[in-house]
C-alpha positions in Angstrom: 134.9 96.7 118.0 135.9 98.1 114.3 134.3 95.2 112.8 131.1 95.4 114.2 130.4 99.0 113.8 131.2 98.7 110.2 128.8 95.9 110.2 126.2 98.5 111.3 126.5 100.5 109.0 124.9 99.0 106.2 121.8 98.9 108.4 121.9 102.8 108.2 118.7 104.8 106.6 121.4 107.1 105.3 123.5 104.5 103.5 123.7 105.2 100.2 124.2 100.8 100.0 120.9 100.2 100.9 118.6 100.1 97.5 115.9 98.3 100.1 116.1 101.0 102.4 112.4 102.4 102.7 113.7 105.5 104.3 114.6 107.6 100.8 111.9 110.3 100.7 114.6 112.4 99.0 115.3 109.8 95.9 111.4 109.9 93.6 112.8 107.6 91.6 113.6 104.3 93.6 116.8 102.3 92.3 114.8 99.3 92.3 113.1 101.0 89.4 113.8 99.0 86.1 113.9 102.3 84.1 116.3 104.2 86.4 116.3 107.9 87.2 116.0 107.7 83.1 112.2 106.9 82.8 111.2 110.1 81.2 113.8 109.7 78.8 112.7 105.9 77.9 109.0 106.0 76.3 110.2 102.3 74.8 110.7 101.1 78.2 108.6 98.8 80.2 106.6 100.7 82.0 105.2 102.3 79.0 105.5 106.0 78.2 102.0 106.6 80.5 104.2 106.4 83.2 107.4 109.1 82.9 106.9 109.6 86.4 105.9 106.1 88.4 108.0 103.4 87.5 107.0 101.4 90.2 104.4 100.0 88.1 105.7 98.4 85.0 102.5 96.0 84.7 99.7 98.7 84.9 100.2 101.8 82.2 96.4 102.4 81.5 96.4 103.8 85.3 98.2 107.4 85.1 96.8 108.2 88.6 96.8 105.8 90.3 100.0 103.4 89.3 99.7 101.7 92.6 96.0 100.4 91.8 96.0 96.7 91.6 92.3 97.1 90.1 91.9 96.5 86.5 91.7 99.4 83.7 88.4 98.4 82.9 87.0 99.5 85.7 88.8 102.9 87.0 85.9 105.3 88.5 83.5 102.1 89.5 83.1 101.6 93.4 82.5 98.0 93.6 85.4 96.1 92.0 85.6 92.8 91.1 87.8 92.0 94.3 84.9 93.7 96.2 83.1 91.7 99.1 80.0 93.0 97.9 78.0 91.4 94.8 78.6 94.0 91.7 75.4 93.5 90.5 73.1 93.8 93.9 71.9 97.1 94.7 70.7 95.7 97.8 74.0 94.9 99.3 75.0 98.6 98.1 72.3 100.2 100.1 73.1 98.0 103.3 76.5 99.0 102.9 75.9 102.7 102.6 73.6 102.3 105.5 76.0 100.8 108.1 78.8 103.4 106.9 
């Protein structure tokens, strides 16, 4: 029985083993992180120094607030994205959309 409740263990939200664990609201600063709890100390580092405080998004340092956006910089405040369903350029599909929401 020893062996298998050590084998549990590992499984625990609480384990401090656990880097995949999604149940650390107490740690900001995830250990999957490639900057470490040092982030704010790195502005060299890959996440660029726009981001002292998200470094869960080394590819994207033009979006301060909103690190988790996987839309371009180019187009930050703009409604219809280019991964939108809905043609960019067609105000008609716009006001059909505003109309059935």
């Amino acid at each position: 029985e020893i062996p298998t409740l050590k084998a549990e263990r590992p499984e625990s939200p609480r384990s401090p083993f656990c880097p995949l664990s999604p149940n650390m609201p107490h740690s900001p600063l995830s250990p999957l992180s490639p900057l470490g709890p040092n982030s704010t100390a790195t502005p060299g580092g890959p996440a660029g120094p726009s981001f002292p405080g998200s470094p869960f998004s080394p590819a994207v340092p033009f979006w301060p607030g909103s690190p988790f956006s996987p839309i371009p910089p180019l187009t930050p405040c703009k409604p219809i994205s280019p991964f939108s369903p809905f043609e960019p350029t067609s105000p008609a599909r716009l006001g059909k959309w505003c109309q059935n929401h």
